[in-house]
C-alpha positions as a printed Julia matrix, in Angstrom:
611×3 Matrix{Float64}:
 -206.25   -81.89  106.55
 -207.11   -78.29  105.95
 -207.87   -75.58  108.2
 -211.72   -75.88  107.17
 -211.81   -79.46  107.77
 -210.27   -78.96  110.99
 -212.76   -76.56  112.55
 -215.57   -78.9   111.14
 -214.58   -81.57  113.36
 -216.53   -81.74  117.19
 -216.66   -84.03  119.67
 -218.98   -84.61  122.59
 -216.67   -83.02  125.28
 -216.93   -79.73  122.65
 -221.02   -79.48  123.16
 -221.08   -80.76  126.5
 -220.22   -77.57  128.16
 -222.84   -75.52  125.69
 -225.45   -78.18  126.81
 -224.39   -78.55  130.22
 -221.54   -80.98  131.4
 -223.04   -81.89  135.2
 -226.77   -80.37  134.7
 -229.8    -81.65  135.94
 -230.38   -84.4   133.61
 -227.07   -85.75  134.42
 -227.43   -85.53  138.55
 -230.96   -87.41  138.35
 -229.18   -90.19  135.9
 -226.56   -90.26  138.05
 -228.29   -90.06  141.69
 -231.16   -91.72  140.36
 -230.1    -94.72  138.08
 -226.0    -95.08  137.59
 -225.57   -95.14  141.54
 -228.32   -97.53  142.95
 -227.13   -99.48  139.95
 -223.86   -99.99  141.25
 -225.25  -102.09  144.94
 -225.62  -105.03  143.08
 -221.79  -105.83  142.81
 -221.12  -104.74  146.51
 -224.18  -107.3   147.59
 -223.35  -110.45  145.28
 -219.24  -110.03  145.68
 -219.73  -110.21  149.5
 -222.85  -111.75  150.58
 -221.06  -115.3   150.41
 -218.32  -113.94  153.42
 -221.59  -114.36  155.84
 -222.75  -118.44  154.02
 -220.11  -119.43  155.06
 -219.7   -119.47  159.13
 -218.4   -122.43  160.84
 -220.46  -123.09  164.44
 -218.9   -125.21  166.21
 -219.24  -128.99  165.93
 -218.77  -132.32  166.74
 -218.93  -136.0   165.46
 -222.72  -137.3   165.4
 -223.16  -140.8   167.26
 -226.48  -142.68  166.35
 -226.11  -144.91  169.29
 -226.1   -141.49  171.55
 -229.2   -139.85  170.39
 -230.94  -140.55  173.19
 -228.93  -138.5   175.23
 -229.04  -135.17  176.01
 -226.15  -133.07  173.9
 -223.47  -132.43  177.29
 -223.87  -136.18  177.84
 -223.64  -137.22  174.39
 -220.4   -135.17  174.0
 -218.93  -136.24  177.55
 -219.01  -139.72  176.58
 -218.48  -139.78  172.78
 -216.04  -136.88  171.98
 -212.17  -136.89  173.25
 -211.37  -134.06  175.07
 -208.15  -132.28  175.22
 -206.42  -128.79  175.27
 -209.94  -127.58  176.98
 -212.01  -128.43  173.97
 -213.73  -131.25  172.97
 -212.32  -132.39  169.25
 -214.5   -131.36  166.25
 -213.81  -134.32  163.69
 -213.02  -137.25  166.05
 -214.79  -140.0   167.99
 -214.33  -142.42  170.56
 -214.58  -145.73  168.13
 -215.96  -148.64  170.5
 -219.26  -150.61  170.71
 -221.66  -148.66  171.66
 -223.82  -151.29  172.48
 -221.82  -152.81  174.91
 -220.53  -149.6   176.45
 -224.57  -148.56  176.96
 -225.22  -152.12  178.67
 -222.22  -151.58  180.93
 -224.01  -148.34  181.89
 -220.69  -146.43  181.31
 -221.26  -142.56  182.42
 -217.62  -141.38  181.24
 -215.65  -141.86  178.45
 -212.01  -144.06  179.26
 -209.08  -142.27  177.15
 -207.55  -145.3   176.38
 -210.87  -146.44  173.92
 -209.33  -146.25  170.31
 -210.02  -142.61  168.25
 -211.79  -143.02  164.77
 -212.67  -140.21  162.54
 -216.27  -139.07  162.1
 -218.66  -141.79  160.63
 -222.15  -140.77  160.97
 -221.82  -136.86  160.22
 -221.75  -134.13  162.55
 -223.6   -132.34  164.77
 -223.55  -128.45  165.32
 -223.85  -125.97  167.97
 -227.45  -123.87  166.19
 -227.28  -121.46  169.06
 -224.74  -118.9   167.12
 -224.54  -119.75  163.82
 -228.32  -121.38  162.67
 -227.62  -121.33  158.79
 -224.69  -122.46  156.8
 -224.19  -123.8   153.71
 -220.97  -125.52  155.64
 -224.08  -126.91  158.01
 -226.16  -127.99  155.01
 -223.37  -129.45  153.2
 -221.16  -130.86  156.26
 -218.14  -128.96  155.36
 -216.05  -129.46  157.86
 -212.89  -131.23  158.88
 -211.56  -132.71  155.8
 -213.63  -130.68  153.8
 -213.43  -127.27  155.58
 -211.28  -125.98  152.69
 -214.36  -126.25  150.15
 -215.79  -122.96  151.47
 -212.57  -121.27  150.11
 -212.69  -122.89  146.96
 -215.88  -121.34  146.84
 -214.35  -117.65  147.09
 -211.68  -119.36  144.17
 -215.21  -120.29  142.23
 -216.52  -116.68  142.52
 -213.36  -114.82  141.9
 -212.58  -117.23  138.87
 -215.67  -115.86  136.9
 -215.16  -112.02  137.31
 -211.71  -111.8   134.7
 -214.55  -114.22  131.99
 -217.01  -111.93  132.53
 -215.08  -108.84  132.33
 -213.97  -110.03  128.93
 -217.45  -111.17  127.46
 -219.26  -108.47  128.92
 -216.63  -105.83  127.77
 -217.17  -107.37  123.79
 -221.11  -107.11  124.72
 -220.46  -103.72  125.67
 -218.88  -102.64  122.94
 -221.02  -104.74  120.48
 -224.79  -104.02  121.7
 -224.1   -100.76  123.74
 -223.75  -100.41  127.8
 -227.44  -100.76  127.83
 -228.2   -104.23  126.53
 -225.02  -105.27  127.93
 -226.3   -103.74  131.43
 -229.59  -105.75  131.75
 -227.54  -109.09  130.33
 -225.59  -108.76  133.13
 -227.95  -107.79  135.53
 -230.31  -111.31  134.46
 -226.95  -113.14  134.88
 -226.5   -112.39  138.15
 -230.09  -112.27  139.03
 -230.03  -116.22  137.34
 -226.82  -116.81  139.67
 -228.14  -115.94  142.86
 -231.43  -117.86  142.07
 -229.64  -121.06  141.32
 -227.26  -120.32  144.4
 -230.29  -119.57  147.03
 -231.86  -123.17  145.27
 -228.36  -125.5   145.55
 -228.88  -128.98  146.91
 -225.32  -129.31  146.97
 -222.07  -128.15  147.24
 -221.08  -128.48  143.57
 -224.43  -127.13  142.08
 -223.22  -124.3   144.78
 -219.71  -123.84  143.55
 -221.1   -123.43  139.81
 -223.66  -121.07  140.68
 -220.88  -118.45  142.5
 -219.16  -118.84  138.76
 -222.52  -117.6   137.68
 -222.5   -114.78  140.11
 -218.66  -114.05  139.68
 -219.12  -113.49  135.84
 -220.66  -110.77  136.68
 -218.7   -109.21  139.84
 -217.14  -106.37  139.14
 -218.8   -105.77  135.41
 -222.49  -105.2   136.77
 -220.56  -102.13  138.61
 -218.67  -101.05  135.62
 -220.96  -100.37  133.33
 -223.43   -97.93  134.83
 -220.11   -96.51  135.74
 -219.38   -95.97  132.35
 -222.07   -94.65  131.38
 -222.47   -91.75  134.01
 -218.29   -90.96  132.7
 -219.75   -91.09  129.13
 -222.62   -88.29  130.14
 -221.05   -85.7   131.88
 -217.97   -83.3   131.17
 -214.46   -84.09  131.56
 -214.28   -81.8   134.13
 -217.08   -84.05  136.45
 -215.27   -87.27  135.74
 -213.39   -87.38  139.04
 -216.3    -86.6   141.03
 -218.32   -88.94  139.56
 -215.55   -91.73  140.3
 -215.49   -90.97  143.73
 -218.99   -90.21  144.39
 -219.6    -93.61  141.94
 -216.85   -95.51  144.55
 -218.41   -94.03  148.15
 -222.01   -95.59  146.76
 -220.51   -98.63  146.34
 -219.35   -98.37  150.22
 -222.58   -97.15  151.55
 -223.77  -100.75  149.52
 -221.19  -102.79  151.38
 -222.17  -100.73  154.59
 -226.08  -102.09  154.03
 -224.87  -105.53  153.39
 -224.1   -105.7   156.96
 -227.4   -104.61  158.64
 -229.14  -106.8   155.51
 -227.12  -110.17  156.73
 -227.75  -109.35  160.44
 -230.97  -109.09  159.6
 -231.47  -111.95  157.5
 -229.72  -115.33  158.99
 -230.88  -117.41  156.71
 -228.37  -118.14  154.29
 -230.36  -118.85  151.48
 -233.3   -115.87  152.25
 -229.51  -113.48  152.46
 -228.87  -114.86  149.0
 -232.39  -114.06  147.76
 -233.22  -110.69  149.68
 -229.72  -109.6   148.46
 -230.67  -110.23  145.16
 -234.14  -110.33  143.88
 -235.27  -107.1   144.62
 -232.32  -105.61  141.96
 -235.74  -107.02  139.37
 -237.0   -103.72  140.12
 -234.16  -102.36  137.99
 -236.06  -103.72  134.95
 -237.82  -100.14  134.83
 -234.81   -98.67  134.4
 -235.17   -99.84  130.7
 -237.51   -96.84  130.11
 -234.91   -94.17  131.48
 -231.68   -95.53  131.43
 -230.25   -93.52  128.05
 -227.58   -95.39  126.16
 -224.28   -94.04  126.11
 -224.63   -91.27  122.96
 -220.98   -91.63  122.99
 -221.29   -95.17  121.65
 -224.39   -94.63  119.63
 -222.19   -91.82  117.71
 -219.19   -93.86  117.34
 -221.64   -96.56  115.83
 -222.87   -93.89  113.17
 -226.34   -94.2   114.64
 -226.57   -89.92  114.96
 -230.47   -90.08  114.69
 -230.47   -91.63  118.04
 -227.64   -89.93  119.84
 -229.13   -86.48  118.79
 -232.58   -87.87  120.67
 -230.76   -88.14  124.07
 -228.41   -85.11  123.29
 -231.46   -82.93  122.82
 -233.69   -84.66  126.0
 -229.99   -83.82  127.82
 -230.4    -80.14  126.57
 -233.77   -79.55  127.21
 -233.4    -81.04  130.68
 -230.83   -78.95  131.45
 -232.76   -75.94  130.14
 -230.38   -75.53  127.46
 -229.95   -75.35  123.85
 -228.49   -78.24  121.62
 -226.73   -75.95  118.37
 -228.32   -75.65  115.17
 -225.39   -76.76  113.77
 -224.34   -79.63  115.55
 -225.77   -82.04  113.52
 -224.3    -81.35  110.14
 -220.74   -81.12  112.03
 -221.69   -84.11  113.84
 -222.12   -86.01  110.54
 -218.51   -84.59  109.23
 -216.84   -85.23  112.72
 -218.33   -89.16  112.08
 -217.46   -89.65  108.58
 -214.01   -88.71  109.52
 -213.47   -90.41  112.57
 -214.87   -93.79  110.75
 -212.43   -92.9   107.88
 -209.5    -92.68  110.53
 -210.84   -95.8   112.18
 -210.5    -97.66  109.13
 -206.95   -96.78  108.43
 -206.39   -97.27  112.13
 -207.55  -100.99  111.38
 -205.69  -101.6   108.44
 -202.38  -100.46  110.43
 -200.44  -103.16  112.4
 -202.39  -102.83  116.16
 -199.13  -103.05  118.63
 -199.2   -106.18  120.63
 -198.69  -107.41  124.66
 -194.88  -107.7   123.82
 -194.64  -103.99  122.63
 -194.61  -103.2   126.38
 -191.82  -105.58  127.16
 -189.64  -104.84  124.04
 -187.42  -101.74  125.67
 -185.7   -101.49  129.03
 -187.69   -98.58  130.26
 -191.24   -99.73  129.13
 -190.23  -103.42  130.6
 -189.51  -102.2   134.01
 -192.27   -99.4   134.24
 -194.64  -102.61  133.35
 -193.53  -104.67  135.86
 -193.19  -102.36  138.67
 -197.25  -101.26  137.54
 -198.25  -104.84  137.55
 -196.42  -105.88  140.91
 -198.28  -103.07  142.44
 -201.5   -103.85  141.17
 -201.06  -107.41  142.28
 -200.25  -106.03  145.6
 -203.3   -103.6   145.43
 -205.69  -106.26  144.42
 -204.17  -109.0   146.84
 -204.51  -106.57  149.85
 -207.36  -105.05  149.34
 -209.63  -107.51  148.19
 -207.76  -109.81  151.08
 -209.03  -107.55  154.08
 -212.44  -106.77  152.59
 -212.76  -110.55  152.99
 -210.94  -111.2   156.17
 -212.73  -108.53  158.05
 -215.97  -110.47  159.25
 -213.48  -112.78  161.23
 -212.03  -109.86  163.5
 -213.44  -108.97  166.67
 -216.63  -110.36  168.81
 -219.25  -108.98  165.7
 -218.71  -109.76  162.09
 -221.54  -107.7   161.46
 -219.8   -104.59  163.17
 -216.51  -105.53  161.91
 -217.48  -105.64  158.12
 -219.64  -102.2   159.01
 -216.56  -100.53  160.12
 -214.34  -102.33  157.54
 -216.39  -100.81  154.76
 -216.67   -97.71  156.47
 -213.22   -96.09  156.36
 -213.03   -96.25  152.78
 -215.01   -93.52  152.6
 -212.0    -91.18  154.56
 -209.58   -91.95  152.19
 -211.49   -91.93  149.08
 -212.05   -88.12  150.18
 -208.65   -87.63  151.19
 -207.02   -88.78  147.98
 -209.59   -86.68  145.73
 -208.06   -83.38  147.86
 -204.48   -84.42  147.71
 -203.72   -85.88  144.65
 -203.48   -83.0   142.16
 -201.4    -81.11  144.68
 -199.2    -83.68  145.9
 -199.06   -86.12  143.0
 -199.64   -89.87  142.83
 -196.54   -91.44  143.49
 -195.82   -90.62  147.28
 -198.96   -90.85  148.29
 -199.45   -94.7   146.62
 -196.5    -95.38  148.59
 -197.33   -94.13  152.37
 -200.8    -95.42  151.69
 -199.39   -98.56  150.91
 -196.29   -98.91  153.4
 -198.96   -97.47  156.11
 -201.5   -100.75  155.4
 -198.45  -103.26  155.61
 -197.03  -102.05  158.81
 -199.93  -101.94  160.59
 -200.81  -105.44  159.49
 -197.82  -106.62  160.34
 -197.69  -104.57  163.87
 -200.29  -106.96  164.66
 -198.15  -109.66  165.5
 -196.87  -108.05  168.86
 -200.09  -108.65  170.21
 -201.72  -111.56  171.34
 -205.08  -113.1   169.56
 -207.03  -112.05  172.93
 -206.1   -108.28  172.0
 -208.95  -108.16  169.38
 -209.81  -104.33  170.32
 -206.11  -103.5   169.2
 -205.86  -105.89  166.57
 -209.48  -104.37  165.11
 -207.78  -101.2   164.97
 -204.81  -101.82  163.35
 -207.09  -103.69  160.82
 -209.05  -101.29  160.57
 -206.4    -98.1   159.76
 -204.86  -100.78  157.46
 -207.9   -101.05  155.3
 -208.34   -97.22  155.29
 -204.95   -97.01  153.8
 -204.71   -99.44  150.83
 -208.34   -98.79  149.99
 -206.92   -94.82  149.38
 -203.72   -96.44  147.51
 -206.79   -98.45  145.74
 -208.03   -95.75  143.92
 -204.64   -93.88  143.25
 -203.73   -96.85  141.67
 -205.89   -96.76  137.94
 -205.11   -93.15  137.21
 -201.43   -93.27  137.78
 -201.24   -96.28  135.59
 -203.02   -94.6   132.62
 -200.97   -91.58  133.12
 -197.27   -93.49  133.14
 -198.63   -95.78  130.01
 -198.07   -94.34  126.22
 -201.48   -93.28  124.91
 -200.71   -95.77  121.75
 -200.42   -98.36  124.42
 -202.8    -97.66  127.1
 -205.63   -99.81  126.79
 -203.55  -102.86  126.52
 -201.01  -101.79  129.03
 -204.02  -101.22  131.88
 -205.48  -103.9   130.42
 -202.61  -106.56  131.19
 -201.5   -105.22  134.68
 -204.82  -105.28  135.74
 -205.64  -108.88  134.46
 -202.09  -109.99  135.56
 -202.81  -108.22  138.82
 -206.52  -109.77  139.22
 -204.67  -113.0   139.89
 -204.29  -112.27  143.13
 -208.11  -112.53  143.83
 -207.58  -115.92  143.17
 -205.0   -116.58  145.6
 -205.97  -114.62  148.27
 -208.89  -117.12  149.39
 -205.96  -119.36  150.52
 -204.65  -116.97  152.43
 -207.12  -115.96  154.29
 -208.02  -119.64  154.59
 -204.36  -119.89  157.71
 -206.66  -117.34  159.49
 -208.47  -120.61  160.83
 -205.9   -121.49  162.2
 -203.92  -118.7   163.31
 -205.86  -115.18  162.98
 -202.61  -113.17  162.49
 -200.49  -114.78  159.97
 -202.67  -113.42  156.84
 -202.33  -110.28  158.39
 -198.55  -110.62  158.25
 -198.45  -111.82  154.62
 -200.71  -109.32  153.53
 -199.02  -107.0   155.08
 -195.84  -107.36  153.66
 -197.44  -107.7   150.34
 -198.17  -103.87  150.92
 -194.87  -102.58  152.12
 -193.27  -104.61  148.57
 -195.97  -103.18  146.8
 -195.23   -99.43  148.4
 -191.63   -99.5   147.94
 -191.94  -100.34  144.55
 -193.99   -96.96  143.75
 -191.11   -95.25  144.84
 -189.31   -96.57  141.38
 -192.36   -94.51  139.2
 -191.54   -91.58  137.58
 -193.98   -88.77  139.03
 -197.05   -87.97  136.59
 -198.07   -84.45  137.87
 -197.04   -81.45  136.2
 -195.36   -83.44  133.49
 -195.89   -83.56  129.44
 -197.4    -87.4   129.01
 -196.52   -89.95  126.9
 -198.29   -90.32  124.05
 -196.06   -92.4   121.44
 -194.4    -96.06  121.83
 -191.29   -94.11  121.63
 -192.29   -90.92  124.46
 -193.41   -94.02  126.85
 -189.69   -95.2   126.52
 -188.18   -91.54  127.44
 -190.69   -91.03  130.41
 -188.83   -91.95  133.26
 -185.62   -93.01  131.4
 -182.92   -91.13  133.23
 -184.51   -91.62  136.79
 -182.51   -90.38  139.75
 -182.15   -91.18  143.33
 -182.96   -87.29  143.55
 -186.28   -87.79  141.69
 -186.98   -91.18  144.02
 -186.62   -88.84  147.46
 -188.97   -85.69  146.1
 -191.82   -85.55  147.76
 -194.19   -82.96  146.04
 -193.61   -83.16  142.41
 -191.55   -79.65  141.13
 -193.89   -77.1   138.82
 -191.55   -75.18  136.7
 -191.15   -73.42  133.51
 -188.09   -75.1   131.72
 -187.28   -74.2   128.04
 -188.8    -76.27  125.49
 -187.14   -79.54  124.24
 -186.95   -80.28  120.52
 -186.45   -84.19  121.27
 -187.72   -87.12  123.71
 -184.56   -86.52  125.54
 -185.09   -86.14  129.72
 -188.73   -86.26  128.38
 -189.11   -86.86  132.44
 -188.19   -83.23  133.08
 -190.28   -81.85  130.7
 -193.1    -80.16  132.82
 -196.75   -78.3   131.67
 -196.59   -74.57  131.52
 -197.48   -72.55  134.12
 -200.38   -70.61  132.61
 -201.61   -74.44  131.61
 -201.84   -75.38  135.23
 -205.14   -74.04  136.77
 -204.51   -71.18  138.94
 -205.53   -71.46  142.73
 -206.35   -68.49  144.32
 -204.63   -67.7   147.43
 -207.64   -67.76  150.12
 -208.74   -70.79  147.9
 -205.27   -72.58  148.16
 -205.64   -72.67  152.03
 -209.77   -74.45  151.64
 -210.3    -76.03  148.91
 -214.37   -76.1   148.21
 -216.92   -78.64  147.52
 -217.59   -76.69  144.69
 -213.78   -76.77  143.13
 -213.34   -80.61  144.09
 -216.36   -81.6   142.3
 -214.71   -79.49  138.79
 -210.99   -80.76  138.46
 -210.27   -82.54  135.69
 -206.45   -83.99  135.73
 -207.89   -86.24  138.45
 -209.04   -89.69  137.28
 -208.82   -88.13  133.66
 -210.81   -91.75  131.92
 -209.12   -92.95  129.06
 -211.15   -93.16  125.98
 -210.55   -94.99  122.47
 -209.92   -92.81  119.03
 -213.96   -92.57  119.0
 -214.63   -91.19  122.26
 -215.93   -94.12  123.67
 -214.36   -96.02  126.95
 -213.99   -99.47  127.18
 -215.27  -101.99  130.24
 -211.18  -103.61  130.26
 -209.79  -100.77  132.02
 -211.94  -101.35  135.29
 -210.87  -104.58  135.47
């Protein structure tokens, strides 16, 4: 390629900052369109945690009817251990026993299991689907499976609605999955039984987390690299305030099936969103289709009360025909394969320790957000407050992380989760204050390891092997949604131990981080063979560092102690001094190593690596 043909080529991060990279046609698309779009997922991924209560119960008795409930339950139910049982019966002829003009049950009468269905306490808990569909006793694991039914459907509909995505563009692909999970909920709110339930969370899971991911997309797609990690964390704090507003909606709302419906059908009025909702014009140029990119590039510019360059279009067209040209040869080239990241020592172990830690991350995370409606007296309150300190650490780790790195602070943030899960065991179940707490600073923590989590991955993967790499740890990792149902499940029984085993989940997961190689300040991978040298000759030294070094060292002619091989100085943004000591709204919201999204050869970024 000549020099000519090289100053020919552009991309969209080149006319971004001419046309404005965070102007005002990007804050109203974002505050405006990309955020509210993102409630959805929050609503329909955690709606079912308050369908599911459990009132208490006891075994029905036709004969009894007549009688008011305390006398019903005095002479029908056994009693022990200060509690009347919940799936047993006194199994004698009631006929006789009512002729007899028996007041009190005898605890020698014979014990039978429940035969005529249940009855339930209405005075707490007035809507269920386990009071609709009598699931309890034998079958009070079939809420769980329920959880398994919803969580089962997200890794589908990740996949289909990532080819959609990149087939029919993130705007089609939006709306798809928007009527999906608008056709889920529907069919959920309208079950007449458990089954026709189960299916209908599959429905709804299909969709769970892509209806998040793609209006998350495309807000990355519109603005600047330097805006990406502020839109990330401003895109992950809406998602919060969502889960926040799910708890006043569901105190609000009783009903089961009205909570399915109100937290669902008024996301219809999204349909307008048709008429402003720009499709990404980083996919419309990597489909050729310039005509229509330059449309929204020029609405962008004249929003922004800018100029689009007289000359972008004819270097647009160049930039195209080459990119398609190297796209093609890309195709006809071998693509590397899953194995590719198992096929040296280095890559194998650096795989493993990402995927154990996403598994971890996932298993945790996901495993308190759902656990967190059983702590204390309110489940309302408690999945308030649950939700709520995300928000700390999502701000905390957008301060830190370009100054202290990624690995230690993955680590603490995951070693600080597990131990206070775990401290929960020295405390009894009636210490629900303290045990609230601990839950509650444990949540904080790995929802802050949550989000360090993606961009340290994507920095310690190869850029040849990225997408696949992220990819397969996060797919790998998503089991753990699957699993984590279960666990939560011994909580009926014994509110700590899930707790425990979460909690030690984190403190494997956090020591394992320690085994990285650091990411900031360092040259990254970006060949098969580079991802083998980062991190190859890995000390006990490098292990114990806290903040990652930021020197000048002479530069290497080979991949050898590619590890050591740190950015320039003058490449590092400079940080003046009074600016070192507060760091502004202003510089937080432009940083771009931060959540740096990885794109494909084209520019565009693909659903897979949100999974």
């Amino acid at each position: 390629m000549d020099d000519t043909e090289q100053n020919n080529q552009i991309d969209l991060d080149d006319i971004l900052p001419q046309v404005g990279e965070f102007g005002r046609y990007q804050k109203l698309m974002l505050w405006l369109v990309c955020l509210p779009a993102c409630i959805p997922c929050g609503f329909c991924a955690f709606n079912q945690l308050f369908m599911v209560d459990v009132p208490d119960h006891w075994c029905r008795i036709d004969e009894l009817q007549n009688f008011s409930r305390y006398e019903r339950r005095k002479l029908g139910i056994p009693y022990g251990d200060g509690t009347y049982s919940r799936c047993q019966r006194y199994a004698v002829n009631w006929t006789r026993v009512l002729d007899e003009d028996v007041t009190n049950a005898n605890e020698s009468w014979p014990i039978e299991a429940c035969k005529d269905g249940w009855e339930y306490d209405l005075s707490v808990v007035s809507s269920s689907i386990v009071i609709d569909f009598d699931l309890v006793c034998e079958r009070d694991i079939y809420p769980t499976l329920g959880l398994v039914a919803l969580n089962i459907g997200g890794p589908i509909g990740v996949y289909g609605f990532g080819i959609l995505n990149d087939k029919i563009g993130r705007k089609k692909s939006f709306f798809a999955c928007l009527f999906t999970l608008l056709a889920g909920s529907i069919m959920t709110a309208c079950s007449p039984q458990f089954w026709v339930w189960a299916v209908s969370r599959i429905i709804v899971g299909l969709t769970v987390p892509a209806i998040y991911q793609i209006p998350f997309i495309i807000s990355l797609e519109l603005v600047g690299p330097n805006y990406r990690s502020f839109v990330t964390v401003t895109t992950c704090t809406f998602y919060t305030f969502g889960l926040m507003a799910l708890a006043g909606i569901a105190y609000l709302v009783p009903n089961w099936e009205h909570l399915t419906l109100v937290t669902s059908l008024p996301f219809l009025l999204y349909v307008i969103y048709w008429y402003f909702l720009p499709e990404s014009p980083r996919w419309l140029l990597a489909r050729g289709r310039f005509d229509e990119a330059l449309k929204i590039l020029e609405v962008l510019a004249r929003v922004n009360r800018c100029e689009l360059p007289a000359s972008f279009r004819q270097l647009l067209k160049q930039r195209m025909m080459l990119t398609r040209s190297r796209s093609q040869d890309s195709a006809n080239s071998k693509c590397p394969d899953i194995f590719v990241l198992c096929r040296t020592p280095n890559m194998r172990l650096k795989t493993i320790l990402i995927t154990l830690n996403w598994f971890a991350n996932t298993t945790v995370y996901v495993g308190l957000s759902y656990y967190g409606p059983a702590l204390g007296d309110n489940k309302y309150l408690s999945f308030l407050l649950s939700a709520a300190v995300e928000i700390p650490s999502y701000l905390l780790c957008w301060m830190i992380m370009d100054r202290w790195g990624r690995r230690w602070p993955l680590c603490l943030s995951m070693i600080i989760s597990g131990i206070c899960c775990i401290a929960t065991v020295l405390l009894s179940e009636d210490a629900t204050v303290s045990i609230m707490v601990l839950y509650l600073l444990s949540k904080s923590s790995i929802s802050a390891s949550f989000l360090i989590m993606y961009p340290f991955a994507g920095e310690l993967y190869p850029t040849q092997l990225r997408g696949i790499g992220i990819g397969t740890s996060s797919y790998i990792g998503g089991m753990g949604l699957i699993i984590i149902p279960f666990i939560t499940y011994l909580g009926s029984e014994n509110l700590i131990l899930p707790l425990m085993i979460m909690g030690f989940f984190s403190v494997f997961g956090g020591l394992l981080a320690l085994r990285l190689p650091e990411t900031l300040h360092y040259r990254l991978p970006q060949t098969i063979e580079e991802g083998e040298e980062f991190g190859k000759n890995f000390t006990v030294q490098d292990c114990c560092r806290c903040i990652p070094l930021k020197l000048n060292p002479p530069v290497l002619s080979s991949f050898e102690d590619l590890e050591l091989d740190r950015i320039k100085e003058e490449d590092v943004e400079q940080i003046p001094l009074e600016a070192s000591r507060r760091m502004s709204m202003r510089r937080l919201a432009r940083q771009t190593s931060f959540m740096d999204t990885q794109k494909d050869s084209d520019g565009s970024m693909q659903i897979t690596y949100w999974m």
